[in-house]
VEXDREN-2710 file (C-alpha; in Angstrom, 1 decimal):
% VEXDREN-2710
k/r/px/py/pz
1/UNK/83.7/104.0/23.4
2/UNK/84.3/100.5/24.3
3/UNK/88.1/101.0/24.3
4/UNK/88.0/104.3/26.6
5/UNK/85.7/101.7/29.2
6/UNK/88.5/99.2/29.2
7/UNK/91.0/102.4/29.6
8/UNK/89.2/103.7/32.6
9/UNK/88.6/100.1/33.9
10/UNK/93.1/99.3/33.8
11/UNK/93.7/102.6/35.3
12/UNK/91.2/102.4/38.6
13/UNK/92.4/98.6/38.7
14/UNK/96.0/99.7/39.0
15/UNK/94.8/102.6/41.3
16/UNK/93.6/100.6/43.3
17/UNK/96.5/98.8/44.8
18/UNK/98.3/101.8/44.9
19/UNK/95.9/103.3/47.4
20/UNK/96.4/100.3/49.9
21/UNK/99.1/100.8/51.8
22/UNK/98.4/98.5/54.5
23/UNK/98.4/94.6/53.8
24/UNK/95.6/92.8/54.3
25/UNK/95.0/89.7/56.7
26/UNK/92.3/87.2/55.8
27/UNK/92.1/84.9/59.1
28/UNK/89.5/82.0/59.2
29/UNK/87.1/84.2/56.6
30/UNK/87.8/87.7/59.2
31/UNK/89.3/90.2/56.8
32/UNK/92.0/92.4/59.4
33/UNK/94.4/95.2/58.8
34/UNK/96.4/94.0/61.9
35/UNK/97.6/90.3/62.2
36/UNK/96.5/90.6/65.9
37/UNK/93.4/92.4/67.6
38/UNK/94.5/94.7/70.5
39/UNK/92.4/93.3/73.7
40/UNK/92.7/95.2/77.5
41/UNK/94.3/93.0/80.4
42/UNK/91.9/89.9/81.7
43/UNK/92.9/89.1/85.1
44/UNK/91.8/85.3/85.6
45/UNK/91.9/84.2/89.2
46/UNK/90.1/81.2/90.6
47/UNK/86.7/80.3/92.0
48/UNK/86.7/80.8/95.4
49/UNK/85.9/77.2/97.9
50/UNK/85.8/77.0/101.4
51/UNK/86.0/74.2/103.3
52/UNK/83.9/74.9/106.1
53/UNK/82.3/78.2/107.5
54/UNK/85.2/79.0/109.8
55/UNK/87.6/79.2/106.0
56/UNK/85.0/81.6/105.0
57/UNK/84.6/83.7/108.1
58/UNK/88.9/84.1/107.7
59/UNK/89.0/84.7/104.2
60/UNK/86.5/87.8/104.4
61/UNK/87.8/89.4/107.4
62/UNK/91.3/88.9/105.5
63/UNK/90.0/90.7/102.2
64/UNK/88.2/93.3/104.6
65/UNK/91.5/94.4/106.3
66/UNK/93.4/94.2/102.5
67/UNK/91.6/96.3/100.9
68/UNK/91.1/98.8/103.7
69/UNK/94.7/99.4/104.1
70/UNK/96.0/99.1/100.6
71/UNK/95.1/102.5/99.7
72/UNK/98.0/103.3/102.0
73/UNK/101.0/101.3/100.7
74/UNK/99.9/102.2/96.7
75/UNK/100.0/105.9/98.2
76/UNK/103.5/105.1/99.7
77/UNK/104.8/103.9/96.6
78/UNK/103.6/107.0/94.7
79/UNK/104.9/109.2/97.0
80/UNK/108.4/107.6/97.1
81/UNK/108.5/107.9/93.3
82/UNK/107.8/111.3/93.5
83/UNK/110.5/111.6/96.7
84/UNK/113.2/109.6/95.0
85/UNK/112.7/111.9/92.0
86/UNK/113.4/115.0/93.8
87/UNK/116.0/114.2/96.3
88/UNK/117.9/112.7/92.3
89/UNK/118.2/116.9/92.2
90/UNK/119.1/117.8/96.1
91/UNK/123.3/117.1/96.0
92/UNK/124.2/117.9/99.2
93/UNK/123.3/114.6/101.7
94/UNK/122.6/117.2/104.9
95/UNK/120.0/118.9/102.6
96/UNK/118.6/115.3/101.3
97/UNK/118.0/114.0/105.5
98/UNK/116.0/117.9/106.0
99/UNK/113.8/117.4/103.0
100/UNK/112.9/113.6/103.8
101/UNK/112.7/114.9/107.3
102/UNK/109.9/117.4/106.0
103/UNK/107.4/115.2/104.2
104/UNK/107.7/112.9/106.9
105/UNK/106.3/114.9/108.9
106/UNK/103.7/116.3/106.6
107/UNK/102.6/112.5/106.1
108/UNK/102.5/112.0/109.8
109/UNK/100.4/114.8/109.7
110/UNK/98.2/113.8/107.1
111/UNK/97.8/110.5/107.8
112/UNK/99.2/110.2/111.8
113/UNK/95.7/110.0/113.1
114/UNK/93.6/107.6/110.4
115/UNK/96.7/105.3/111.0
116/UNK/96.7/104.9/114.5
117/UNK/93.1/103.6/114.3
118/UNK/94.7/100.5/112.4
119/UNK/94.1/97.4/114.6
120/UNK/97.6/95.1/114.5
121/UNK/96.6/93.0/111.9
122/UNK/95.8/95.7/110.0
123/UNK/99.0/96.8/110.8
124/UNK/100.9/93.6/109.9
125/UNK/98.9/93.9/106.2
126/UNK/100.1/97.3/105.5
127/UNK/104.1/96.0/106.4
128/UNK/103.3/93.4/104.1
129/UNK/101.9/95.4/100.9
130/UNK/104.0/98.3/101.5
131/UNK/106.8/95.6/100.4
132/UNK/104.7/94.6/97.9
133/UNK/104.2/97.9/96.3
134/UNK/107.8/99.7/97.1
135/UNK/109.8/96.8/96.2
136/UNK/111.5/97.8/100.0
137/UNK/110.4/96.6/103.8
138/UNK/109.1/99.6/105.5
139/UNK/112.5/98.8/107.6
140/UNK/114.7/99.6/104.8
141/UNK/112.6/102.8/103.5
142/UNK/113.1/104.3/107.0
143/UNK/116.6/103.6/106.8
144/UNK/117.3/104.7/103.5
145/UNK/115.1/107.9/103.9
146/UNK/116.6/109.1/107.3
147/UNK/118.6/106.7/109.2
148/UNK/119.8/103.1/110.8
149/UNK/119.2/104.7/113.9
150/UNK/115.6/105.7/113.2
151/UNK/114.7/102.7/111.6
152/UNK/115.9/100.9/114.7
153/UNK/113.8/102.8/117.0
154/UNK/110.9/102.3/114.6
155/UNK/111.4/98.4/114.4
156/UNK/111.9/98.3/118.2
157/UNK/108.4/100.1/118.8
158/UNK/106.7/97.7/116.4
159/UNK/108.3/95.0/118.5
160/UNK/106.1/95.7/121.1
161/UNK/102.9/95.6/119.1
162/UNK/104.1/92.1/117.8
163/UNK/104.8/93.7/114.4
164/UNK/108.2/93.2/112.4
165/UNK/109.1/96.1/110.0
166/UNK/111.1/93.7/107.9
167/UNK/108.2/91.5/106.8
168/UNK/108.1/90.8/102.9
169/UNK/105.5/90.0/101.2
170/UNK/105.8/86.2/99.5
171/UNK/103.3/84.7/98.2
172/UNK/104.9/81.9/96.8
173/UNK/105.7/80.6/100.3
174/UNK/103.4/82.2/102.2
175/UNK/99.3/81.0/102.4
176/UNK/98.1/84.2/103.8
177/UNK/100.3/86.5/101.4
178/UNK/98.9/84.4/98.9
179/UNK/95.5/85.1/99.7
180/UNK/95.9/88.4/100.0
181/UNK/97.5/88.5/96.3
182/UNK/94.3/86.7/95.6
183/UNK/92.0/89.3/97.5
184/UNK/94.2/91.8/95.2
185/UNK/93.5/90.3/92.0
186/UNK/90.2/90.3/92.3
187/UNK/89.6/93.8/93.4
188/UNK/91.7/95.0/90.2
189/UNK/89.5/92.8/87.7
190/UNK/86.2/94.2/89.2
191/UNK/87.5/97.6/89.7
192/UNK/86.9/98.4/92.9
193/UNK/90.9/99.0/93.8
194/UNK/90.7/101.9/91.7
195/UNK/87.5/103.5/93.5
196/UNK/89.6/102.6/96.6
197/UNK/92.4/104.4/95.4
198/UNK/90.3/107.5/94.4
199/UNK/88.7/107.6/97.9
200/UNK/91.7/107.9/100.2
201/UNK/92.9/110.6/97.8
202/UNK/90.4/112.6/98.3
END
């Protein structure tokens, strides 16, 4: 009886191992299938300080006009995506002007009159972020999408309102770029560029 214990007792201790696959980590007294613990994205941004009350008043009428307009330059970047993807399968170039020419005009529809309401700093934000977001100045989209000539007119129009279509967004050099990156951050890390996000696409 004794000798069928120690029997049963060898064969589950070399069973054992066999059933464990995985290694095994033992860090600091923590045992862990994974070297590593899998943790989401933590966005770390600065307290904010102002120096005096007229810092503040800037910086919130800043974030105010970022966050209302940024809804528009993520939705640009989708939609060129989604535009670059298809006019990859359109081969003929006459065929590629028609079709950008088309959604333009469905966006200027869609969006013409909620635009329009944009005040020029508003304005001047959007230039910026649509850089930011595109990875193009709103000069070069309109360019590439329909034509020098168009972008020219475009560019010349914004002249007037004391807007540049060429604009990039750097805010490496920039203070008010750099703010709004800022303004960005901390929308993303308290989730309220999402529910932006959401709301204009509805």
């Amino acid at each position: 009886m004794q000798k069928l214990f120690y029997l049963v007792l060898l064969m589950v201790a070399c069973w054992l191992p066999a059933q464990q696959s995985q290694p095994v980590y033992i860090i600091e007294g923590d045992t862990l299938v994974n070297p590593y613990v899998d943790l989401g994205e933590v966005v770390v941004v600065p307290n904010l300080k102002f120096d005096n009350y007229n810092a503040y008043l800037t910086y919130y009428r800043l974030r105010k006009r970022t966050l209302k307009v940024y809804p528009y330059a993520k939705m640009a970047s989708e939609r060129l995506v989604i535009l670059n993807e298809r006019l990859a399968n359109i081969k003929r170039k006459r065929t590629k002007k028609r079709y950008a020419k088309r959604i333009e005009r469905y966006l200027e529809g869609e969006f013409e009159a909620e635009l329009r309401r944009l005040t020029r700093s508003e304005g001047r934000i959007l230039i910026k972020l649509i850089h930011r977001e595109t990875g193009q100045t709103t000069y070069e989209l309109i360019k590439n999408l329909r034509s020098g000539w168009r972008a020219f007119m475009y560019q010349t129009t914004a002249k007037f309102f004391d807007l540049n279509l060429k604009t990039r967004f750097n805010p490496d050099e920039v203070k008010e770029d750099a703010m709004i990156e800022g303004i960005l951050l901390r929308a993303q890390a308290d989730g309220s560029l999402d529910a932006l996000n959401k709301k204009i696409k509805k």
